[in-house]
ROVO-558271 format. One record per residue (C-alpha): residue number from 0; residue in one letter; x, y, z. Coordinates in Angstrom, 3 decimals, always signed. Each point is the difference from the previous one (the first is absolute). Layout:
seq:NUM | type:a | x:X | y:Y | z:Z .
...
END
This chain:
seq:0 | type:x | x:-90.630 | y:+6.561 | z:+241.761 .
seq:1 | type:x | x:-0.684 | y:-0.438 | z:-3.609 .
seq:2 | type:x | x:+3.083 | y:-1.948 | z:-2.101 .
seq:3 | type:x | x:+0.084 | y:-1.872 | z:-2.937 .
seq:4 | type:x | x:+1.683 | y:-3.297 | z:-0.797 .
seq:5 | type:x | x:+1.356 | y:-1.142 | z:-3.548 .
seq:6 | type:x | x:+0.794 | y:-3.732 | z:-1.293 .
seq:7 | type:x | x:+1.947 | y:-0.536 | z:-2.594 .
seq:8 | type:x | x:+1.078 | y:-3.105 | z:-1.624 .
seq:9 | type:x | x:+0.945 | y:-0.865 | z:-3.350 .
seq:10 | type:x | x:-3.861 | y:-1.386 | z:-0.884 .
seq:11 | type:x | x:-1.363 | y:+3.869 | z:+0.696 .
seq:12 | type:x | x:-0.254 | y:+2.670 | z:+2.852 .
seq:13 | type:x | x:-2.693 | y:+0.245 | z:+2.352 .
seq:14 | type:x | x:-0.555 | y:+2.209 | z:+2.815 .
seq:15 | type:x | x:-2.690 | y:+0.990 | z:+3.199 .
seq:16 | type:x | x:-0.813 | y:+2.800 | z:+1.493 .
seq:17 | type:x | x:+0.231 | y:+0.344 | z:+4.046 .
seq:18 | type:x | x:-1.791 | y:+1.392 | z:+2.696 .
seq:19 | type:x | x:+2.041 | y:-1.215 | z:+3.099 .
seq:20 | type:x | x:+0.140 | y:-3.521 | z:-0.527 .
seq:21 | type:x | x:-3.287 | y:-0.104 | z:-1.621 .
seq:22 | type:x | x:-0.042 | y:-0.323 | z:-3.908 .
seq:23 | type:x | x:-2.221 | y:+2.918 | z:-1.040 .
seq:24 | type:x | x:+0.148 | y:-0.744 | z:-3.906 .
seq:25 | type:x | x:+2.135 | y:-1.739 | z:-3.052 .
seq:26 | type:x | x:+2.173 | y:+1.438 | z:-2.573 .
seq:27 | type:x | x:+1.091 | y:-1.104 | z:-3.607 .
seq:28 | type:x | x:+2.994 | y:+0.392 | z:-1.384 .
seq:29 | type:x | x:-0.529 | y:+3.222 | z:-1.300 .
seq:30 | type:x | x:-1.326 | y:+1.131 | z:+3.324 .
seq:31 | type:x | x:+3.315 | y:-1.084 | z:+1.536 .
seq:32 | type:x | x:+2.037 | y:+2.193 | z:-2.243 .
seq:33 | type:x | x:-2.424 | y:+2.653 | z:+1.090 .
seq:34 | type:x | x:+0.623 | y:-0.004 | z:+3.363 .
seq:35 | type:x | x:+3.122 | y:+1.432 | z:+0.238 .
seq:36 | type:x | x:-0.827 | y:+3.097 | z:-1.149 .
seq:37 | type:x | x:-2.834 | y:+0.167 | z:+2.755 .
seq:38 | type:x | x:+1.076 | y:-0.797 | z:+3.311 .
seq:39 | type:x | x:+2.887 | y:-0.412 | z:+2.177 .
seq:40 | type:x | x:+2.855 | y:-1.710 | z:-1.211 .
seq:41 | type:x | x:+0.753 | y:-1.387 | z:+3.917 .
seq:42 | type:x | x:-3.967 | y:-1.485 | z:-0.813 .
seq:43 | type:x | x:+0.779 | y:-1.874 | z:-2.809 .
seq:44 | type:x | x:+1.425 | y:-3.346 | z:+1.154 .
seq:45 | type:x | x:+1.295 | y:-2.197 | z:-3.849 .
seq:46 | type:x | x:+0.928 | y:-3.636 | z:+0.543 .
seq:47 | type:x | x:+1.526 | y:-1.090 | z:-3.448 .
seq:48 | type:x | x:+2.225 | y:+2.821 | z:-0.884 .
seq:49 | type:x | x:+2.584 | y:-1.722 | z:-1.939 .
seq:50 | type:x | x:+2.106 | y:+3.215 | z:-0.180 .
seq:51 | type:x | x:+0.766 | y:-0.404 | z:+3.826 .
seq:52 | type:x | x:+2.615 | y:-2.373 | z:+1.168 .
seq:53 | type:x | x:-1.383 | y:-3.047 | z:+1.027 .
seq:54 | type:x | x:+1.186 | y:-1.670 | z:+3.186 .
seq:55 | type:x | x:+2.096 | y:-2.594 | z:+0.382 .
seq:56 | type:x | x:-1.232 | y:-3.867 | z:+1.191 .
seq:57 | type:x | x:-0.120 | y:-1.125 | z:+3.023 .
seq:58 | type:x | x:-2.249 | y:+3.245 | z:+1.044 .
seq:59 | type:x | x:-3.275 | y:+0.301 | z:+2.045 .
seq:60 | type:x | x:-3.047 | y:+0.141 | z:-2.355 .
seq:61 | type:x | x:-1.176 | y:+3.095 | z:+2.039 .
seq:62 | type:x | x:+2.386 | y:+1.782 | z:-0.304 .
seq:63 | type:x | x:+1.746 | y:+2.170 | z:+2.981 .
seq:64 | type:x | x:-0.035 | y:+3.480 | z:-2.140 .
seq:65 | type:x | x:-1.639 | y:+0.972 | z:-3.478 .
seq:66 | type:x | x:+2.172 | y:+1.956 | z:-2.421 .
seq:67 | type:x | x:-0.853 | y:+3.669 | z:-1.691 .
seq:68 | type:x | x:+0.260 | y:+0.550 | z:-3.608 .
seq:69 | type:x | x:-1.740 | y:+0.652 | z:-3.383 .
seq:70 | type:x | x:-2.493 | y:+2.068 | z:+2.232 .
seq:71 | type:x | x:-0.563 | y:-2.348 | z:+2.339 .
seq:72 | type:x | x:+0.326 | y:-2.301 | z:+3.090 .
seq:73 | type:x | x:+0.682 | y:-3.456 | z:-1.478 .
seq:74 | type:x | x:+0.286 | y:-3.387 | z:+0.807 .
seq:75 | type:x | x:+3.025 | y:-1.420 | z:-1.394 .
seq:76 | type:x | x:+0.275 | y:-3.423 | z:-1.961 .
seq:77 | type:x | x:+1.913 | y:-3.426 | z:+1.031 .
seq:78 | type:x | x:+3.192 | y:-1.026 | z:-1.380 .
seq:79 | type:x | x:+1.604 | y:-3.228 | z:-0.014 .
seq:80 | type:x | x:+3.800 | y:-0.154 | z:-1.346 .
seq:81 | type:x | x:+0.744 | y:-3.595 | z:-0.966 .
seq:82 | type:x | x:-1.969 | y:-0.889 | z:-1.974 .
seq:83 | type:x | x:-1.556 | y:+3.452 | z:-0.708 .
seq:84 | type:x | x:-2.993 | y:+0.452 | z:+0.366 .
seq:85 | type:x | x:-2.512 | y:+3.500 | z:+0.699 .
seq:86 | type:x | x:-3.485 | y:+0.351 | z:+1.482 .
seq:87 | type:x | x:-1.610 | y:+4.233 | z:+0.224 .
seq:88 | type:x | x:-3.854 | y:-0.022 | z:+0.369 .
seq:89 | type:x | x:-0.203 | y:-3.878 | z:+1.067 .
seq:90 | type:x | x:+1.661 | y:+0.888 | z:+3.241 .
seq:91 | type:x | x:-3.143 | y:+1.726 | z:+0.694 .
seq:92 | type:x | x:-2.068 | y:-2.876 | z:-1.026 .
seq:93 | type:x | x:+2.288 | y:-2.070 | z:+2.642 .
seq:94 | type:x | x:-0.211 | y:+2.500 | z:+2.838 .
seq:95 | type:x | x:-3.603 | y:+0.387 | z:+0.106 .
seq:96 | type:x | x:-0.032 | y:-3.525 | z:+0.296 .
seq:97 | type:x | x:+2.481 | y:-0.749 | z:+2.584 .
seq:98 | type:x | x:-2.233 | y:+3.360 | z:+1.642 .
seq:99 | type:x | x:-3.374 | y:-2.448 | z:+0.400 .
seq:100 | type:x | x:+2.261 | y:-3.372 | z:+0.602 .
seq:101 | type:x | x:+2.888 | y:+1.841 | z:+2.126 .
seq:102 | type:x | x:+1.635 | y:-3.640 | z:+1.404 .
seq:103 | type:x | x:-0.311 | y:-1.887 | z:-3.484 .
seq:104 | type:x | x:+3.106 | y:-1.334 | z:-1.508 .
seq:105 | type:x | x:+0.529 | y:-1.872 | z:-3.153 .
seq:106 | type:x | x:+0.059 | y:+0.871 | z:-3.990 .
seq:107 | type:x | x:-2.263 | y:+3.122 | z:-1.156 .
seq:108 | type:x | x:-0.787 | y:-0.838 | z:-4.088 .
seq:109 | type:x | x:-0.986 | y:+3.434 | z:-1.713 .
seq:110 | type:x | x:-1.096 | y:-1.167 | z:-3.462 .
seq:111 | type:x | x:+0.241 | y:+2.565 | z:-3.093 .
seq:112 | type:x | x:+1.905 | y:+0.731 | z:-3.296 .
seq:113 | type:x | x:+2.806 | y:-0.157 | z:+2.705 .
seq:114 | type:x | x:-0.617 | y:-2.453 | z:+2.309 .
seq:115 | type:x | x:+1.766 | y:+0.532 | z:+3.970 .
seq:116 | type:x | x:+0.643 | y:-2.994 | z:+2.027 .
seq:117 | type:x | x:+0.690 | y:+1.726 | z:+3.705 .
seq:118 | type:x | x:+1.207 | y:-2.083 | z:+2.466 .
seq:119 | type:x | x:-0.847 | y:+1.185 | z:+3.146 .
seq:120 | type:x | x:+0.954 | y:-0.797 | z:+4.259 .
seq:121 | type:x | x:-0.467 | y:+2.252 | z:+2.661 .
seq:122 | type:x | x:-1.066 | y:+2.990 | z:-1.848 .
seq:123 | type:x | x:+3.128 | y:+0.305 | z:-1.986 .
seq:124 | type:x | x:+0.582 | y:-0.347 | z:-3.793 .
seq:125 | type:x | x:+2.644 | y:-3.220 | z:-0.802 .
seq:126 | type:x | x:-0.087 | y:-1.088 | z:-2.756 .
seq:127 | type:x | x:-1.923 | y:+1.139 | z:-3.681 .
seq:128 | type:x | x:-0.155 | y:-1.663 | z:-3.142 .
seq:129 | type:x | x:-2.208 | y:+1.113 | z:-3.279 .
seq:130 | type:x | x:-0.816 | y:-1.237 | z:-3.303 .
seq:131 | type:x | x:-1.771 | y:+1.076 | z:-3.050 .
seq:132 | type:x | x:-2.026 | y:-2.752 | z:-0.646 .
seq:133 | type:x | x:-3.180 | y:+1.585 | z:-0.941 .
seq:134 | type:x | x:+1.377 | y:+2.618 | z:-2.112 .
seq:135 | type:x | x:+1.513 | y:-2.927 | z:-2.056 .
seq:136 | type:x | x:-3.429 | y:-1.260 | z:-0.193 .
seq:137 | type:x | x:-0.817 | y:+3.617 | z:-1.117 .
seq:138 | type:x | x:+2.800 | y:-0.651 | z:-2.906 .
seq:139 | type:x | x:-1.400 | y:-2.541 | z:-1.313 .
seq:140 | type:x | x:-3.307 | y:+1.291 | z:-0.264 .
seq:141 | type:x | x:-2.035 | y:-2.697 | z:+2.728 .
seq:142 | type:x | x:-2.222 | y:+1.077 | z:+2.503 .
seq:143 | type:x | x:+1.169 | y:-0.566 | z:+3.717 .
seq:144 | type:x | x:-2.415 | y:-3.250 | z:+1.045 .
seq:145 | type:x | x:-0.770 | y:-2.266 | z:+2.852 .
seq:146 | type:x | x:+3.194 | y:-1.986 | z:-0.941 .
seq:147 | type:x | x:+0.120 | y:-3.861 | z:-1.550 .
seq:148 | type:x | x:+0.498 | y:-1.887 | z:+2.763 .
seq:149 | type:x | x:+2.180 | y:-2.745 | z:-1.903 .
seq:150 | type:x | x:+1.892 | y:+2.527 | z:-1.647 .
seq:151 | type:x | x:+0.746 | y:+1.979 | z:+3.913 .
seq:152 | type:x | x:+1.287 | y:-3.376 | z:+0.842 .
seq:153 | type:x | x:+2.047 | y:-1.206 | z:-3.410 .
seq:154 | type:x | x:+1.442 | y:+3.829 | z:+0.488 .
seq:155 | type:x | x:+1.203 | y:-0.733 | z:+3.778 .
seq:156 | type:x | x:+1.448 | y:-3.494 | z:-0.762 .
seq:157 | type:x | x:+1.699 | y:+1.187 | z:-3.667 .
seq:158 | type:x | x:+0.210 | y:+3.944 | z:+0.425 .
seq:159 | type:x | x:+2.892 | y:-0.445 | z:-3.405 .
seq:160 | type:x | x:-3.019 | y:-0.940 | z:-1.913 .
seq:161 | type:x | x:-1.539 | y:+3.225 | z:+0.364 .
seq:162 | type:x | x:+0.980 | y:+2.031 | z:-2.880 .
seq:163 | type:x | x:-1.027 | y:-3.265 | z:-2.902 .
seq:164 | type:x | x:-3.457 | y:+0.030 | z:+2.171 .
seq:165 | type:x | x:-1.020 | y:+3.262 | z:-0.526 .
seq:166 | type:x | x:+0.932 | y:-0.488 | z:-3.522 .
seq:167 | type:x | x:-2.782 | y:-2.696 | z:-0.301 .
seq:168 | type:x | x:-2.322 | y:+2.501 | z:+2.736 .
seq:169 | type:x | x:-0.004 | y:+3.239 | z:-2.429 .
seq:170 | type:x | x:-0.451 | y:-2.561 | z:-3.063 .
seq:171 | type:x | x:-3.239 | y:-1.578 | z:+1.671 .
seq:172 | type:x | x:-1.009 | y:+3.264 | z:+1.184 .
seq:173 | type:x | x:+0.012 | y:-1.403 | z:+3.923 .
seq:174 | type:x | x:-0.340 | y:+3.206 | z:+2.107 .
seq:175 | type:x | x:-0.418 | y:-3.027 | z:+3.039 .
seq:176 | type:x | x:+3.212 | y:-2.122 | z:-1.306 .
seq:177 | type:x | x:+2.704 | y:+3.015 | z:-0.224 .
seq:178 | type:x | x:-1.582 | y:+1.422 | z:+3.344 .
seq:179 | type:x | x:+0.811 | y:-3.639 | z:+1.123 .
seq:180 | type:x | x:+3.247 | y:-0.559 | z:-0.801 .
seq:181 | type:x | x:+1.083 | y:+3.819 | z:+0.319 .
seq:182 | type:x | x:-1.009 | y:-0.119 | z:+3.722 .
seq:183 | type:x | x:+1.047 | y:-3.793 | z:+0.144 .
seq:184 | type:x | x:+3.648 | y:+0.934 | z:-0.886 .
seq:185 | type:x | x:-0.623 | y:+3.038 | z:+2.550 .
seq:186 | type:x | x:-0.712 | y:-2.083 | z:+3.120 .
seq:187 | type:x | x:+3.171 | y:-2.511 | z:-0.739 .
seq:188 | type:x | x:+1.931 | y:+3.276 | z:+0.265 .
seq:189 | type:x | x:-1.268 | y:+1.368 | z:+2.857 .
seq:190 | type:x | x:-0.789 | y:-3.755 | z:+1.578 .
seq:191 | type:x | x:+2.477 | y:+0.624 | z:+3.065 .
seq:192 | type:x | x:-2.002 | y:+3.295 | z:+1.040 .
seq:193 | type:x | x:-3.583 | y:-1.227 | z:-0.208 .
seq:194 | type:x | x:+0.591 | y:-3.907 | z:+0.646 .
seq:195 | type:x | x:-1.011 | y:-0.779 | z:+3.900 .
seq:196 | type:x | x:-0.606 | y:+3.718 | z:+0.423 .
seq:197 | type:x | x:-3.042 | y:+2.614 | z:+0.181 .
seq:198 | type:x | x:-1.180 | y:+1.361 | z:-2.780 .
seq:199 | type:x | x:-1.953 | y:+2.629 | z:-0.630 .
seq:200 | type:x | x:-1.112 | y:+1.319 | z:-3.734 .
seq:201 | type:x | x:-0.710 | y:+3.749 | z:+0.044 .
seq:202 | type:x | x:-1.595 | y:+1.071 | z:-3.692 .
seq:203 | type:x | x:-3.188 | y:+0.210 | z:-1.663 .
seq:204 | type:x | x:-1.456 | y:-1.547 | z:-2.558 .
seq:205 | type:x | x:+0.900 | y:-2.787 | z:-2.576 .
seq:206 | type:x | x:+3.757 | y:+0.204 | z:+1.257 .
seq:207 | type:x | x:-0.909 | y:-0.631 | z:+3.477 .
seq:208 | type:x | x:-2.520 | y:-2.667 | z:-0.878 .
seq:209 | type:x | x:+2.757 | y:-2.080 | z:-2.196 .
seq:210 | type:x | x:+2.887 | y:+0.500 | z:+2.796 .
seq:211 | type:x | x:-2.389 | y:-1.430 | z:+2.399 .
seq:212 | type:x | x:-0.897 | y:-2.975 | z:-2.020 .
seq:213 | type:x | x:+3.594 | y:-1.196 | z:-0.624 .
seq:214 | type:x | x:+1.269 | y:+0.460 | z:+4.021 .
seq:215 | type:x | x:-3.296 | y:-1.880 | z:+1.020 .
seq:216 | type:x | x:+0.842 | y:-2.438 | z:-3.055 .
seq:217 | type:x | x:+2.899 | y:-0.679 | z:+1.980 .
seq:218 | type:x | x:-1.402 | y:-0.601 | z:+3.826 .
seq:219 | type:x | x:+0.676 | y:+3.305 | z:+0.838 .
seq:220 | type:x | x:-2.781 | y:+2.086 | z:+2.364 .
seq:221 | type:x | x:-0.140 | y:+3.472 | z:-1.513 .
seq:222 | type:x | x:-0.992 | y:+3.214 | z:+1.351 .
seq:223 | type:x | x:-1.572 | y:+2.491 | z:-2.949 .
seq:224 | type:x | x:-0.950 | y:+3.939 | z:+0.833 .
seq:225 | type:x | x:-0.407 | y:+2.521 | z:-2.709 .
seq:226 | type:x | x:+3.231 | y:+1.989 | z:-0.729 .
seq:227 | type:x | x:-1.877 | y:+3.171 | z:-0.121 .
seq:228 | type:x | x:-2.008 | y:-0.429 | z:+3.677 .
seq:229 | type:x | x:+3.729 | y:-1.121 | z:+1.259 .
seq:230 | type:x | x:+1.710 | y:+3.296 | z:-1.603 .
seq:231 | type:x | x:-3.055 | y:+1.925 | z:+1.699 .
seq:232 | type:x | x:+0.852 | y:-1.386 | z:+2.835 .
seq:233 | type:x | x:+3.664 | y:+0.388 | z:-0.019 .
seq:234 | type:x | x:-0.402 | y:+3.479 | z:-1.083 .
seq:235 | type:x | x:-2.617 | y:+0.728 | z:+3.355 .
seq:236 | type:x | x:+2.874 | y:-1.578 | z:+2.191 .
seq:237 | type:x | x:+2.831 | y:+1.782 | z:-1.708 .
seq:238 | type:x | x:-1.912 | y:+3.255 | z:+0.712 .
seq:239 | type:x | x:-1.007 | y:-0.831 | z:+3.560 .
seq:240 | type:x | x:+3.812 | y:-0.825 | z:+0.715 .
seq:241 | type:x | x:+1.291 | y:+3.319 | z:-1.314 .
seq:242 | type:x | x:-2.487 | y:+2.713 | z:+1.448 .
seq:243 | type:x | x:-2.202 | y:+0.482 | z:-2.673 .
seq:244 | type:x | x:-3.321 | y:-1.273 | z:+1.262 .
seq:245 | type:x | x:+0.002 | y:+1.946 | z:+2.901 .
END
């Protein structure tokens, strides 16, 4: 059965192209938007609709039914109430990982201009937490860097010093200090989800390089996959769960 599958998330849209389970090509963004005017719409599986309600947390990563809508099946996002916070396409990123590690429990770190801190036991969503950290980066003009070790650690022990040393990062032009202390400040937040835990790091690139650094800066063991193989993969086992490899 040929199908298509479409990622979105709020750094761009990619998509793949389906022959049963076997990926028979890629598509680009404007391929995506393509698509719908060619096929199907019960072969077009979207994770990262934003339009469609997102469920609520605690939920299974896989989830038990997809939704239908803007011409589609989709995969719904993640929502946490208190605090609030929203995943779409990550949960795709998550699932295909939890697909290839199916009894692996601990924190899932999905670095981007919106970065997704998953917690994750027994298959099911529990907790989330995000930050913008490297689109503040972005603000300031700094490239995203293997991060300053000193200034991961001054960020962790004085996170309220944060704002004054970024001041002094954009003024010494320090891609590797604000990555530092922007991430720095990011761990202290999220230090009762990753502390003592499994981690894993799903991205690509400098962002996944620098998130890495700072957890292994800290004792922690880290797992790292590409986001994009993991959203192939999660895409592949969303498809062979709902008929449409067959």
């Amino acid at each position: 059965m040929e199908w298509v599958g479409i990622w979105n998330t709020v750094d761009g849209t990619r998509g793949w192209r389906f022959s049963g389970s076997a990926v028979s090509g890629t598509l680009d963004a404007g391929a995506c938007r393509a698509v719908f005017g060619e096929i199907d719409t019960d072969r077009i599986l979207v994770a990262g609709a934003e339009s469609a309600p997102p469920e609520a947390l605690p939920a299974k990563v896989m989830p038990d039914q997809l939704m239908t809508g803007a011409g589609a099946l989709v995969l719904p996002g993640l929502e946490q109430g208190n605090p609030r916070h929203r995943i779409d396409g990550a949960r795709l990123t998550a699932l295909g990982f939890l697909a290839l590690n199916g009894d692996w429990d601990g924190v899932i770190c999905m670095p981007g201009s919106v970065t997704h801190w998953l917690s994750v036991s027994a298959g099911e969503a529990v907790f989330l937490q995000s930050a913008l950290s490297l689109r503040l980066s972005g603000a300031l003009g700094l490239p995203v860097e293997t991060p300053d070790p000193e200034a991961v650690s001054a960020a962790l022990s004085r996170p309220e010093r944060l704002a004054t040393a970024l001041r002094s990062a954009a003024l010494a032009r320090s891609g590797a200090t604000a990555t530092g202390w922007l991430i720095g400040a990011e761990l202290a937040a999220a230090k009762p989800l990753w502390l003592g835990q499994q981690v894993a790091v799903l991205g690509d690139g400098p962002a996944a390089g620098a998130y890495r650094a700072a957890l292994e800066a800290q004792g922690m063991a880290v797992t790292v996959a590409s986001a994009a193989a993991m959203a192939e993969k999660g895409m592949t086992a969303l498809g062979t769960k709902f008929g449409l490899t067959r």
